[in-house]
C-alpha positions in Angstrom: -15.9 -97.3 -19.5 -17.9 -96.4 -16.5 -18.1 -98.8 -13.1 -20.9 -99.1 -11.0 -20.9 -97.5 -8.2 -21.3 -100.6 -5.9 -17.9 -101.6 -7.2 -16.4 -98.4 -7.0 -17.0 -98.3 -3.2 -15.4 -101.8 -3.2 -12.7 -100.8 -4.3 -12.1 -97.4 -2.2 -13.2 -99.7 1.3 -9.9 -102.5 0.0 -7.6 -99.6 -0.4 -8.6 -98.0 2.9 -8.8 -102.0 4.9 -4.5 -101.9 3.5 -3.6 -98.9 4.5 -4.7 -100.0 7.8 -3.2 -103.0 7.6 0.4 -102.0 7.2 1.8 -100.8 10.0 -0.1 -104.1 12.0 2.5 -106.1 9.4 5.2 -103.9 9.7 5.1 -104.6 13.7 4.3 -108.4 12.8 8.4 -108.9 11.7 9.4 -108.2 14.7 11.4 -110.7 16.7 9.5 -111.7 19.6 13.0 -111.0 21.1 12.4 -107.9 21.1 14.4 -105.6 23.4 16.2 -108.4 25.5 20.0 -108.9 25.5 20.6 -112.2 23.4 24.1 -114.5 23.8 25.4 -116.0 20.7 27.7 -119.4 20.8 30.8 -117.6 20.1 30.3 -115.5 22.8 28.9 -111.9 21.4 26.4 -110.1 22.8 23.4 -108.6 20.6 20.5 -106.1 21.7 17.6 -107.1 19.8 15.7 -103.5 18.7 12.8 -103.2 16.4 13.6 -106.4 14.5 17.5 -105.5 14.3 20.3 -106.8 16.1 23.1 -104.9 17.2 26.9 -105.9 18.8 27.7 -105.4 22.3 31.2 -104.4 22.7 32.2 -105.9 26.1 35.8 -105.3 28.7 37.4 -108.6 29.8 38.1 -107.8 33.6 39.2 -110.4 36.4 37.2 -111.7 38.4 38.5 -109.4 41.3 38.0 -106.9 39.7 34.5 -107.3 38.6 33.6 -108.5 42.5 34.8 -105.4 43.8 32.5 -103.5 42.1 29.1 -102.7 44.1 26.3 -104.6 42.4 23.0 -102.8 41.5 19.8 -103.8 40.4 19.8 -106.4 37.6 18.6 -105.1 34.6 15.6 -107.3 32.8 15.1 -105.6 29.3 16.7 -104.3 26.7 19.6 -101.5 27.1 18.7 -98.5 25.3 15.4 -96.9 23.9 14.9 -97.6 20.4 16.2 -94.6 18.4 18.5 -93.2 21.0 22.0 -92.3 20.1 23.2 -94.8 22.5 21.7 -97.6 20.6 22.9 -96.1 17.3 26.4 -96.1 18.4 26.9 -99.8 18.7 28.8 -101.2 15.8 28.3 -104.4 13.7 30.8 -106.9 14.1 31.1 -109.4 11.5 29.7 -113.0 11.8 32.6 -114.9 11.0 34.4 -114.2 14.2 33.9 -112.0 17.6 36.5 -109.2 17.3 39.6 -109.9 18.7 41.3 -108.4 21.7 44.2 -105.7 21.2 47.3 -106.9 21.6 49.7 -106.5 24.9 53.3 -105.1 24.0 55.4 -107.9 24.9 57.5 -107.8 28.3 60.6 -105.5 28.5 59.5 -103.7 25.2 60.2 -99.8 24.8 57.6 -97.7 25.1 56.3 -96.6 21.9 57.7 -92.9 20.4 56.1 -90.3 22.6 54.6 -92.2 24.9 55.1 -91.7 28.9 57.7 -94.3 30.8 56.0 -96.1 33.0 56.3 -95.1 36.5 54.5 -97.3 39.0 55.3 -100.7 40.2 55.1 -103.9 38.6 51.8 -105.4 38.7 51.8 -108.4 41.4 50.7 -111.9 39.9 49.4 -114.7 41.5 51.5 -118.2 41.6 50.3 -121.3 42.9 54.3 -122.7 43.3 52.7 -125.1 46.0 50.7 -126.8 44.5 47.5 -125.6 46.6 44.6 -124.5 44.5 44.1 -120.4 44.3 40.7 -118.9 45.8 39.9 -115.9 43.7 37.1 -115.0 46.2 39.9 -114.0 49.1 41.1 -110.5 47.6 45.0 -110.3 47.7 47.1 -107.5 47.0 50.9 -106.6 47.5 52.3 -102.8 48.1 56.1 -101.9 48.4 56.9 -98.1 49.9 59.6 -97.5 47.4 61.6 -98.4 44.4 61.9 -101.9 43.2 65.2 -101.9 43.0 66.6 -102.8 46.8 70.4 -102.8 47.5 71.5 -105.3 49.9 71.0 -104.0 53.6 68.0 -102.2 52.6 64.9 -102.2 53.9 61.8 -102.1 52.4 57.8 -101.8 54.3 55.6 -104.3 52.4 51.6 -104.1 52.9 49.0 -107.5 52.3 45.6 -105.6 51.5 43.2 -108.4 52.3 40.1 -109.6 54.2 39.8 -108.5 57.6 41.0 -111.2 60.1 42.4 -113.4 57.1 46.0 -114.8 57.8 48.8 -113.3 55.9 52.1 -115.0 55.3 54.8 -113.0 53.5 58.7 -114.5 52.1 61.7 -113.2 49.9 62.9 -115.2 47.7 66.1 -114.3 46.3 67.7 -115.6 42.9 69.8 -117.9 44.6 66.9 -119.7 45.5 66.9 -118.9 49.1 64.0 -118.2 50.8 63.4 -115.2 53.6 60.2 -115.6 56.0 58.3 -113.5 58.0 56.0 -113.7 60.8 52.5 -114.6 59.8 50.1 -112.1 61.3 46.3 -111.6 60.8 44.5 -108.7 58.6 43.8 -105.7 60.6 40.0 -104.4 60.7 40.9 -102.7 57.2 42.2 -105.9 55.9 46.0 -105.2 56.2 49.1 -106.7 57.4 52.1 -104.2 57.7 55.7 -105.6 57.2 59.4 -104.3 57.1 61.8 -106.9 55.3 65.5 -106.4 55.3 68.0 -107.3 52.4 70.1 -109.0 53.5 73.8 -108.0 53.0 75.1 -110.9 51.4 72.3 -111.5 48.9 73.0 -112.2 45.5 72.4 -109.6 43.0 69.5 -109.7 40.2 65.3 -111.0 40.2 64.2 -111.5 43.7 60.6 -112.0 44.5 57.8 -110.8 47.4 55.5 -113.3 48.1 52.2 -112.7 50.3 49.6 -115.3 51.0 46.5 -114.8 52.5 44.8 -117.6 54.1 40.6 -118.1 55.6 39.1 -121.2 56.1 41.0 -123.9 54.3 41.5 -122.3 51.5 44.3 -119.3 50.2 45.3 -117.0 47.5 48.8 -115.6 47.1 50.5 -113.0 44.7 54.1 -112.7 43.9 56.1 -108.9 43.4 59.0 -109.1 41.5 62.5 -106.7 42.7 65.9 -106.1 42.0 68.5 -106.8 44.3 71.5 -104.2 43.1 74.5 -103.7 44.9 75.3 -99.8 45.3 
C-alpha cells in the first residue's frame, strides 16, 4: 500500500523533531544540584555530577590541626570536571551507614610482625584535671630533649611551643602524687618557653607526668607528657 506523500513527509519531519529532542531530555534528569558538594544527615559527603552522586571520602583531624593549616580560597562548585579520573576514583559507600573509621591498636600492644618499633615520644594529651574549661584556639605543645625514661637526679630541657607572649606554666608530677613547679615565664617572639627540670633524687620510681599550660586572656589550654622515673 502506497502513502501520500503529505503523510510521508509527516512522518520523516516527527522522526527528525525526536531526534532533536533527546539530548534536551537527556540534560532534563539532571539534578538541579548539579556539580555542588551535597551533606547528607549521617554525615557523608556526595559530589553531585551529571545526575550521579558520588562519596567523598574524608580525614578526621583536630581542630589544631586543621587551624594550622593556611586557608585558601573557598571553593563554590563542584570538585572535579565531569569525566576526569579524579571524579572516577571516588567510591560508593553503602547507604545504610557512613564507613567506619580503622581501628587504633590498643595501648601497650606489640607492633604488628614486621612492622618498625616506634621511636619518637609519646604523643602529649590535653587534661583539664582543674576543672577550667580547655581553649583549643591557644596552640599547645610539649617537647622533651631526650629519652622518656629519666633516672632520678636527671635532668631533662622541656620546650612549651605556643603563642607568642602567652603565659606558660610547666609541673612534674610524680607517681606519688607530688607535685614539682616551675617558674611561669611568657612565650618568646617564636612562641616558646625553654625549661630544664631536675629529678629529683628521692623520687619514686614508675609514671610521672609533664604538665604545660599556656594561658591568654582568661582563658588556657594545657597538655600532659607522660615519663618514666627509673632508678639506674
Amino acid at each position: 500500500m502506497k502513502l501520500p506523500i503529505q503523510t510521508l513527509g509527516l512522518m520523516a519531519a516527527g522522526l527528525l523533531i525526536g531526534t532533536a529532542l533527546s539530548p534536551v531530555a537527556a540534560q532534563s534528569q539532571q539534578s538541579s544540584a548539579d556539580g555542588q558538594v551535597a551533606l547528607r544527615s549521617d554525615g557523608a559527603l556526595y559530589l553531585i555530577q551529571n545526575g550521579q552522586r558520588r562519596w567523598i571520602s574524608t580525614v578526621p583531624l583536630a581542630d589544631s590541626d586543621i587551624n594550622a593549616i593556611p586557608e585558601g580560597e573557598p571553593i563554590m562548585t563542584g570538585l572535579a570536571m565531569a569525566g576526569s579520573a579524579e571524579a572516577q576514583a571516588q567510591a560508593k559507600p553503602s547507604t545504610a551507614a557512613p564507613p567506619a573509621a580503622a581501628a587504633k591498636p590498643a595501648a601497650g600492644a606489640p607492633p604488628a610482625a614486621g612492622a618498625a618499633p616506634p621511636t619518637q615520644a609519646p604523643t602529649p594529651k590535653p587534661t583539664a584535671d582543674t576543672g577550667e574549661a580547655l581553649s583549643p584556639e591557644i596552640t599547645v605543645q610539649i617537647d622533651l630533649d631526650g629519652s622518656t625514661t629519666i633516672n632520678p637526679g636527671d635532668e631533662r630541657k622541656v620546650e612549651i611551643k605556643t603563642k607568642k607572649d602567652v603565659t606558660c606554666e610547666l609541673f612534674l608530677r610524680l607517681s606519688d602524687g607530688k607535685e614539682q613547679a616551675e617558674d611561669s615565664k611568657n612565650a618568646d617572639s617564636q612562641g616558646r618557653c625553654k625549661y630544664t627540670i631536675e629529678i629529683p633524687d628521692n623520687a619514686p620510681e614508675g609514671n610521672a607526668t609533664i604538665v604545660g599550660t599556656v594561658r591568654e586572656g582568661g582563658k588556657m589550654n594545657r597538655q600532659e607528657l607522660p615519663i618514666n622515673i627509673k632508678k639506674k
